[in-house]
DSSP file (Angstrom, degrees, kcal/mol; ACC not computed):
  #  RESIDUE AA STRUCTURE BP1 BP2  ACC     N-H-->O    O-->H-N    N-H-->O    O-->H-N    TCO  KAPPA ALPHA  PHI   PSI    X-CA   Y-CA   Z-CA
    1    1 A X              0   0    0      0, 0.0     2,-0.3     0, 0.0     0, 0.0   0.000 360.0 360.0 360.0 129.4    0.0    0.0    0.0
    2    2 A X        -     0   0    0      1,-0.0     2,-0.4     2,-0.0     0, 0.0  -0.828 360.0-148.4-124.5 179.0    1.3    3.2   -0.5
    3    3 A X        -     0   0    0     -2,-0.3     2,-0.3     0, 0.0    -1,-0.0  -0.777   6.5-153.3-127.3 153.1    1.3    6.2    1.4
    4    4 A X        -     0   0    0     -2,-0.4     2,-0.2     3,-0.0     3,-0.1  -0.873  26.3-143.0-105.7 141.2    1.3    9.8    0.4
    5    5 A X        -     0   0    0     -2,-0.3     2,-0.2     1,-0.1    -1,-0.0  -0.398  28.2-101.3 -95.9-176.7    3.0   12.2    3.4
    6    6 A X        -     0   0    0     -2,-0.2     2,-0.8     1,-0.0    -1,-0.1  -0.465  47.5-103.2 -88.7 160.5    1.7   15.3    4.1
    7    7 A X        -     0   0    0     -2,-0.2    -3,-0.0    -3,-0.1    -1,-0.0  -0.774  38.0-121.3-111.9 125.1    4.1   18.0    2.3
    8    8 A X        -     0   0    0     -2,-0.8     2,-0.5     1,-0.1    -1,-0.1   0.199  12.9-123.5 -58.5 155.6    6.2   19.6    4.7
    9    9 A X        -     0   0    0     41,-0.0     2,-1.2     4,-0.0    61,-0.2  -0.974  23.4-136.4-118.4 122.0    6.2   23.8    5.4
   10   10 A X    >>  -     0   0    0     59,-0.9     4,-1.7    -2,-0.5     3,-0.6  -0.820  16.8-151.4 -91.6  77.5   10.0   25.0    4.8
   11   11 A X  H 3> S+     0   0    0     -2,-1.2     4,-1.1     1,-0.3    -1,-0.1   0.534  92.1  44.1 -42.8 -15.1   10.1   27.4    8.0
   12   12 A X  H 3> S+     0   0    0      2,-0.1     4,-2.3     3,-0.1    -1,-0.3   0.670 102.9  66.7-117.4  -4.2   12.7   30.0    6.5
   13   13 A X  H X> S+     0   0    0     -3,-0.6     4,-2.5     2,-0.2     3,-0.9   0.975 108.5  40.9 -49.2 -70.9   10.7   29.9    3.1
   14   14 A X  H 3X S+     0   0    0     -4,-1.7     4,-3.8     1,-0.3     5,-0.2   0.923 119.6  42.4 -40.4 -52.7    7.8   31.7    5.4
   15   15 A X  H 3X S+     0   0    0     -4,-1.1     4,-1.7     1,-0.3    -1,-0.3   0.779 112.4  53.0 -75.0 -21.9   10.1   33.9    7.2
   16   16 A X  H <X S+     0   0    0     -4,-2.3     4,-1.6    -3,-0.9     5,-0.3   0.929 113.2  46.7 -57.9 -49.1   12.4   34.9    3.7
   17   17 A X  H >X S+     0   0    0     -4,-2.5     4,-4.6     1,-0.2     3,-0.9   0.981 113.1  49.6 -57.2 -49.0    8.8   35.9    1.8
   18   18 A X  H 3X>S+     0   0    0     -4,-3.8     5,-3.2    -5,-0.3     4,-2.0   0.905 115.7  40.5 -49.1 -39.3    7.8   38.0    4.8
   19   19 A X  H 3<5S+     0   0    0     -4,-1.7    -1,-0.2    -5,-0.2    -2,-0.2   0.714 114.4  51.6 -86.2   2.8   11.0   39.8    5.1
   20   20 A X  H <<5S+     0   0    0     -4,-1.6    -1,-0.2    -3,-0.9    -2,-0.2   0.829 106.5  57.3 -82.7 -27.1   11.2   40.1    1.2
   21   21 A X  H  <5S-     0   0    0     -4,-4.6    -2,-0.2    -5,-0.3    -3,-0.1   0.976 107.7-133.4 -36.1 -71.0    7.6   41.6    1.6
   22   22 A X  T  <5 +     0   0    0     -4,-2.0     2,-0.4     1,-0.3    -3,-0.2   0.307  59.9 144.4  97.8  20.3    9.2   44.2    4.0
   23   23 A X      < -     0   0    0     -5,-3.2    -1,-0.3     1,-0.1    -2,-0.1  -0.874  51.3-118.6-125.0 137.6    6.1   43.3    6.3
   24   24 A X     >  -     0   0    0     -2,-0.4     4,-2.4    -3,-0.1    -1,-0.1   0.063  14.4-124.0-121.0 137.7    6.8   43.2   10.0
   25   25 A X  H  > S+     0   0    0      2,-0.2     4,-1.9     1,-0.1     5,-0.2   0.812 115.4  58.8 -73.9 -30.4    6.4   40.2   11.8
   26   26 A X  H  > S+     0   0    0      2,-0.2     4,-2.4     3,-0.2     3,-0.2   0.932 110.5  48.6 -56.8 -50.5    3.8   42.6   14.2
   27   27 A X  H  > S+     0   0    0      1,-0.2     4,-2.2     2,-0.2    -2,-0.2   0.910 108.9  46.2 -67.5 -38.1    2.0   43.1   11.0
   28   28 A X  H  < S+     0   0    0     -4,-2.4    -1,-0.2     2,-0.2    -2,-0.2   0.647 108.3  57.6 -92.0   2.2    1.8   39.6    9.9
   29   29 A X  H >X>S+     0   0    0     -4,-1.9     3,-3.8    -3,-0.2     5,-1.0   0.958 103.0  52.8 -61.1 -60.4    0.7   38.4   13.2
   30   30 A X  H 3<5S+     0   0    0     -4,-2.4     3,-0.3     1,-0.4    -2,-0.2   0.656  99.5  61.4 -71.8  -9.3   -2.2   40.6   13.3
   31   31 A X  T 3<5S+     0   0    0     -4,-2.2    -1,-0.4     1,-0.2    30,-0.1   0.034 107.1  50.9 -78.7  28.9   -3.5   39.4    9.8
   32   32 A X  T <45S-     0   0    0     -3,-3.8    -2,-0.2     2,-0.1    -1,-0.2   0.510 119.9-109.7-113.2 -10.8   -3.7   36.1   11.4
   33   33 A X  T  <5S+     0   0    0     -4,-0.6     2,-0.4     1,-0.4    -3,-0.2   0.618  73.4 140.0 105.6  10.5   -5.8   37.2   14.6
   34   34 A X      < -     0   0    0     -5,-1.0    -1,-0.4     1,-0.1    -2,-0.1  -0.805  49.9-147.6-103.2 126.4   -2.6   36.7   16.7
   35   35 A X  S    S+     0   0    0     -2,-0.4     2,-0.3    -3,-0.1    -1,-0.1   0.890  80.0  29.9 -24.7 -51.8   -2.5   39.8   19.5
   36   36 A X  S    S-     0   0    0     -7,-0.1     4,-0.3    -3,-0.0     3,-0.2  -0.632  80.1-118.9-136.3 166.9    1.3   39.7   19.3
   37   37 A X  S  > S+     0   0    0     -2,-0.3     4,-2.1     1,-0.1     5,-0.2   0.567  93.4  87.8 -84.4  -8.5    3.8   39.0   17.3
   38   38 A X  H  > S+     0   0    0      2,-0.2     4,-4.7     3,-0.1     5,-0.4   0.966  87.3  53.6 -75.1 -34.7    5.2   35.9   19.8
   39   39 A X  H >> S+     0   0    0      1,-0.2     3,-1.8     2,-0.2     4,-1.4   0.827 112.3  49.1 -55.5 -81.0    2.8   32.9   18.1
   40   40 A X  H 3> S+     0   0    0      1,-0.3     4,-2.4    -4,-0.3    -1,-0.2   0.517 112.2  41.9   3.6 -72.2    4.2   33.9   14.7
   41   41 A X  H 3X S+     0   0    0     -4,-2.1     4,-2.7     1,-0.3    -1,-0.3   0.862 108.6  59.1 -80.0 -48.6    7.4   34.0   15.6
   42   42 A X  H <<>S+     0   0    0     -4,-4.7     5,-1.2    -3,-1.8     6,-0.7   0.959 116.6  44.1 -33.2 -58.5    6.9   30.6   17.7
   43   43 A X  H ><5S+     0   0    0     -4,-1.4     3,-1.3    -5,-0.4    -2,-0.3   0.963 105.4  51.6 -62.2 -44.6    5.9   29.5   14.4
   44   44 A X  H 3<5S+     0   0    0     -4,-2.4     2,-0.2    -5,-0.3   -29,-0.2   0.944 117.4  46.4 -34.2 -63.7    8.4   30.9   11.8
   45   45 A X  T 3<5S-     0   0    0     -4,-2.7    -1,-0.2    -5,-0.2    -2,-0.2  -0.234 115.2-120.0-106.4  55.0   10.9   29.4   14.1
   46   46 A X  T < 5S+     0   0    0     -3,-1.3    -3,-0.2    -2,-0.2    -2,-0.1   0.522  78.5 121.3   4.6  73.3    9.0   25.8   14.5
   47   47 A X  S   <S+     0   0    0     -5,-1.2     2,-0.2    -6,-0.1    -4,-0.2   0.570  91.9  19.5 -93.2 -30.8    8.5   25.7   18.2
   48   48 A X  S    S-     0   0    0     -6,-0.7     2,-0.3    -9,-0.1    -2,-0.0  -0.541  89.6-112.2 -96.5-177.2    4.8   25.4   16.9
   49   49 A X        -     0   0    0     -2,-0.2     2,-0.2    -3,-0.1    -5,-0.1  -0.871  29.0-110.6-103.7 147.3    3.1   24.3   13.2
   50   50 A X        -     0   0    0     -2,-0.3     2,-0.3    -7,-0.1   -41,-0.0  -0.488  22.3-132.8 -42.5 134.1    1.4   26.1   11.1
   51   51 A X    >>  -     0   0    0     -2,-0.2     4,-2.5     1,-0.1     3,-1.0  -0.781  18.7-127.6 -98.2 127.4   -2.0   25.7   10.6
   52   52 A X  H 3> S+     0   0    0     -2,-0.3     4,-2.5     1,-0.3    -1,-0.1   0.744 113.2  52.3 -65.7 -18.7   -3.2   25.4    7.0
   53   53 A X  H 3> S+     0   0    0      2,-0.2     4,-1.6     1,-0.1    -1,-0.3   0.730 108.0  55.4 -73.1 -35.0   -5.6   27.7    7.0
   54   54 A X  H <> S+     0   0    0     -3,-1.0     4,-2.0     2,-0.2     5,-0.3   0.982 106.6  60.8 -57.3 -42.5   -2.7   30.3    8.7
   55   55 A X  H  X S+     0   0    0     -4,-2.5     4,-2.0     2,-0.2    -2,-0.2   0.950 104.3  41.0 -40.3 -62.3   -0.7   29.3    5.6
   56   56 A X  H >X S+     0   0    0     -4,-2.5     3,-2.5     1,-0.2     4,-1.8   0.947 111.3  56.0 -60.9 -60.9   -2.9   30.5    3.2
   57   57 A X  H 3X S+     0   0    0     -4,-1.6     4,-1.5     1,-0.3    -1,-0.2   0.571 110.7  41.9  11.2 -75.1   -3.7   33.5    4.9
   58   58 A X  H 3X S+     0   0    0     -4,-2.0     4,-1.3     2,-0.3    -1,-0.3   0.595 110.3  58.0 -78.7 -33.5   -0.2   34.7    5.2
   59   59 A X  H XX>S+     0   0    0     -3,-2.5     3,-2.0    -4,-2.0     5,-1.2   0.973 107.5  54.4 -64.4 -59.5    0.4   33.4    1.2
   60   60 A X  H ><5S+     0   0    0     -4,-1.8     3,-1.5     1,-0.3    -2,-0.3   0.937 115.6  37.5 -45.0 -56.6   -2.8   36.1    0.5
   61   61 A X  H 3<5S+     0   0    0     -4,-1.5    -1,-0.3     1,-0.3    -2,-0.2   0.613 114.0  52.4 -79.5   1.0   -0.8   38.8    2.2
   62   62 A X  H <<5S-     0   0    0     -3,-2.0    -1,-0.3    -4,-1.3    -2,-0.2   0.214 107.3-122.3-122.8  -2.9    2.6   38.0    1.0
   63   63 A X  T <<5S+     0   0    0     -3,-1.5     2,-0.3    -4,-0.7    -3,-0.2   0.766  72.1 114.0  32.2  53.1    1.3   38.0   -2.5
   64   64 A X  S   <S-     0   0    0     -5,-1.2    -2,-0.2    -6,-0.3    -1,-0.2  -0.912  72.5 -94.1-141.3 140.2    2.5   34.2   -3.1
   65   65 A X        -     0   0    0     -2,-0.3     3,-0.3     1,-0.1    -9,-0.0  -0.604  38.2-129.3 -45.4 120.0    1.3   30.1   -3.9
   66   66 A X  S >  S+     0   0    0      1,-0.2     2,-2.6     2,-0.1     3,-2.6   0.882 106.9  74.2 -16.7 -63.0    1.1   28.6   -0.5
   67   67 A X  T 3  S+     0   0    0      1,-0.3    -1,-0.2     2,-0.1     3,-0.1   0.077  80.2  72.3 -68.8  50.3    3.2   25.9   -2.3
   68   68 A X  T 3  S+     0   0    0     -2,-2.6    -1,-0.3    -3,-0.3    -2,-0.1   0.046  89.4  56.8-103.3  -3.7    6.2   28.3   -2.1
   69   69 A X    <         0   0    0     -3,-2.6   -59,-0.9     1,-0.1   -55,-0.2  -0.073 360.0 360.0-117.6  34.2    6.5   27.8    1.5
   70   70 A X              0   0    0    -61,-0.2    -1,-0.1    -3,-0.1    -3,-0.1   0.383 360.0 360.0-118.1 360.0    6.9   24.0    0.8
């Protein structure tokens, strides 16, 4: 049987777009609903996962394909 994995999120992919963006880790928290910048950044720098629905989100503001952060 085979099995399809899930396809993995290439944590300095996120954090390169944002800072090619110019857009402030403050900024791109709060288009996710986060108060603070700290989940973000917890994410960015995988002490948490990204949620897919964050992904896209953050793709919309970043002007980018989700699959560019794989």
């Amino acid at each position: 049987m085979l099995r399809c994995s899930e396809p993995s999120v290439d944590l300095s992919k996120v954090k390169q777009k944002r800072r090619e963006k110019r857009i402030t880790l403050e900024t791109a928290a709060k288009h996710l609903g986060f108060q603070t910048a700290s989940p973000l950044s917890k994410r960015e720098n995988g002490l948490y996962q990204f949620r897919g629905d964050e992904l896209f989100k953050l793709a919309a503001l970043y002007g980018c394909d989700v699959t560019e952060f794989l």
